[in-house]
N, C-alpha and C positions, 0 to 999 in steps of 0.2 A: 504494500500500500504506500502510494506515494505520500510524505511528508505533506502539512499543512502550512504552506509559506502566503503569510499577510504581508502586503506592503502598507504603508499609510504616508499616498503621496500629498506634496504641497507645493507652492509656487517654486521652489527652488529648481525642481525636475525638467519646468518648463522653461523654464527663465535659458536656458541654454541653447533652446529652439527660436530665441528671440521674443516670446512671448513677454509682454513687460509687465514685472508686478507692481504687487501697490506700495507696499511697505517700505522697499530700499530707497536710498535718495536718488531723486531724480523719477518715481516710481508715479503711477497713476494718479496718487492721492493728493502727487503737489500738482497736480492739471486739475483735477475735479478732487471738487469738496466730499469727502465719503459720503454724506448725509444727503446730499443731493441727488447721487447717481444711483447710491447700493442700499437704500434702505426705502422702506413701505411709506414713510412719511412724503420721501423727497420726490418716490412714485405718484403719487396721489396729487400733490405738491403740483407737480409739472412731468409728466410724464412723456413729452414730446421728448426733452432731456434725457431720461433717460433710454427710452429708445433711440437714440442718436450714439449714446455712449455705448450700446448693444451691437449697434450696426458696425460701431469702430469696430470693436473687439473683435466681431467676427470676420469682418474684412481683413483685419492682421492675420488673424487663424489662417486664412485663404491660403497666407504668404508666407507661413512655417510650414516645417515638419518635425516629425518626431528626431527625438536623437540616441545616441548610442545607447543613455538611461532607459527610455522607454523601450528600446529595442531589446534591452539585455534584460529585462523585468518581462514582456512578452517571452523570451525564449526559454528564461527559466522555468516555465509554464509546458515546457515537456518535460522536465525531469520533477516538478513539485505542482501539487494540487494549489494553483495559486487564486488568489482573489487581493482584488485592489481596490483603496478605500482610499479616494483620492477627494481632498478640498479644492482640487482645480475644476473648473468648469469647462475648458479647451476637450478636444476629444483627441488627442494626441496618442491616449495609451489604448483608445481605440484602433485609431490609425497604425501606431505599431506593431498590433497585431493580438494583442489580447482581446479574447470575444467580449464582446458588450457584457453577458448575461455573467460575467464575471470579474464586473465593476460596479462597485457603490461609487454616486455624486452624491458628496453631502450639499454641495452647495446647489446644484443645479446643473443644466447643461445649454453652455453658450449657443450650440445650434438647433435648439429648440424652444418653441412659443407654448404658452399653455390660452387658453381661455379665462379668461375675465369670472366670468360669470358659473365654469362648473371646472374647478383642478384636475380633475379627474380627463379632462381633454386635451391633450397634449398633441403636439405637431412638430415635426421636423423640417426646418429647411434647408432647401437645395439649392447650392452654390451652381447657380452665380446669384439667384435671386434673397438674399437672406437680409434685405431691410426690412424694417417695419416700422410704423409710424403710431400714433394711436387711432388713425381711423383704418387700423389693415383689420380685415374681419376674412375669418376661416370658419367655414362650413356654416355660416351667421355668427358667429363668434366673435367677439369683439378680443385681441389679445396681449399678453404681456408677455416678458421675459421668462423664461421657466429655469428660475434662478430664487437662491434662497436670499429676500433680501434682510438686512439686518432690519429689527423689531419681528422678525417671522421665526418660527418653531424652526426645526430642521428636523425634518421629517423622516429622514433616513439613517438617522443617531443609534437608532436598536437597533436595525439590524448590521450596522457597522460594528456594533460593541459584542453583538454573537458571532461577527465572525473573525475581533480579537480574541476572545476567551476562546476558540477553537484555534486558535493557529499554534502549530509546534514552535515555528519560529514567524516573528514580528521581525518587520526592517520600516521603521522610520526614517523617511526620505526628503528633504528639499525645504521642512517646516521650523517655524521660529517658535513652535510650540507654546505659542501666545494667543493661539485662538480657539475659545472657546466656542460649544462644548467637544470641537473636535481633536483639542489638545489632551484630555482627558482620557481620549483611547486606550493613552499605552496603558494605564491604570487596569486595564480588563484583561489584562495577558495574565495566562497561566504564570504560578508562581516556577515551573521546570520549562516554562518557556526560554527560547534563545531571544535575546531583543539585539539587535543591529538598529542605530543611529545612524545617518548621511548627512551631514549640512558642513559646509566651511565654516560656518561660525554658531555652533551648536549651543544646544542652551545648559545649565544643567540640572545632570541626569540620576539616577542614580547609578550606585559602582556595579550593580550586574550590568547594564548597559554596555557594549562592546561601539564606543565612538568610534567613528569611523571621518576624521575631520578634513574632506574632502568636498567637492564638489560632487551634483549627483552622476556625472557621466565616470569621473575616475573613483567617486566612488566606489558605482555599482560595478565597475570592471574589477576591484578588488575583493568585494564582496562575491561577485558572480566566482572567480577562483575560489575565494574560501569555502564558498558551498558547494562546490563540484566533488574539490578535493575532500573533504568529508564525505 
């Protein structure tokens, strides 16, 4: 039976595909006000804005690819029963090559709209057409981002946290472990669990943690040896 390998990816993974995050300097948050763009008020607020700031994001997606991290996290996935619990919204570790049906969005997912009026409707779109405005209606549907914005629950937190508490080994990848409630995870890992750490500038951890204080692409190329050769 193959081993149970969790990743729990975060902006860092992406960040190497040129995707730009929020939090570093020079990062999203000093163009746009967070409360503006990524939370329920700033929706409601003005919501032209934020679908504008949707359309960027996905436009850039258009213009990355995955990288050697996501690639080397996909192919571990023939020698380990893998599942990815990722805070990115980009579909990257899709694109690499790990199946959908074996990735958690805690936050949402950039190339999909949901319905206004019933969540439970969701739509994806197709590049090259992937703006939206607030008068863009699907199927009569008036719709929004299908993104978890701040002031909103995050609704895919349990079953992120059963599929910590099931993994033999956790690997914590690319996060500043500052964001709640998805910094919280590694807290669900079995106590004979392996945990691996990825970030250049890691936060800290406790001493079972095996830091790995790398970027995620030479990280995971370290990491990817170390678990083979075991």
């Amino acid at each position: 039976m193959k081993k149970k390998l969790v990743f729990l990816t975060g902006a860092g993974v992406s960040a190497e595909s040129g995707i730009r995050t929020f939090r570093d300097a020079d990062g999203l948050w000093e163009q746009y006000p967070v409360m503006d763009v990524c939370s329920a008020t700033g929706f409601r607020r003005n919501p032209a804005l934020v679908h504008q700031f949707y359309n960027e994001r996905r436009r850039q997606l258009g213009e990355v690819e995955p990288n050697a991290a996501h690639i080397a996290i996909a192919r571990l996935a023939e020698k380990f029963d893998v599942m990815v619990v990722t805070q990115n919204v980009d579909n990257l570790h899709e694109r690499a090559g790990v199946p959908a049906d074996r990735i958690i969005h805690l936050h949402g997912e950039l190339m999909k709209v949901r319905a206004i009026d019933d969540e439970s409707r969701v739509y994806e779109l197709c590049p090259p057409d992937v703006d939206t405005t607030p008068a863009t209606v699907i199927d009569g549907h008036c719709v929004r981002p299908h993104i978890v914005f701040f002031e909103e629950a995050v609704p895919m937190i349990e079953p992120a946290a059963r599929e910590v508490a099931e993994a033999d080994i956790l690997v914590v990848i690319g996060t500043s472990l500052n964001v709640y409630p998805a910094a919280g995870l590694i807290n669900f890992a079995r106590r004979d669990a392996e945990i691996y750490y990825i970030d250049p500038a890691p936060a800290a951890v406790a001493s079972r943690v095996r830091v790995i204080a790398e970027t995620a692409t030479k990280g995971m190329e370290i990491l990817e040896k170390e678990l083979l050769e075991k």
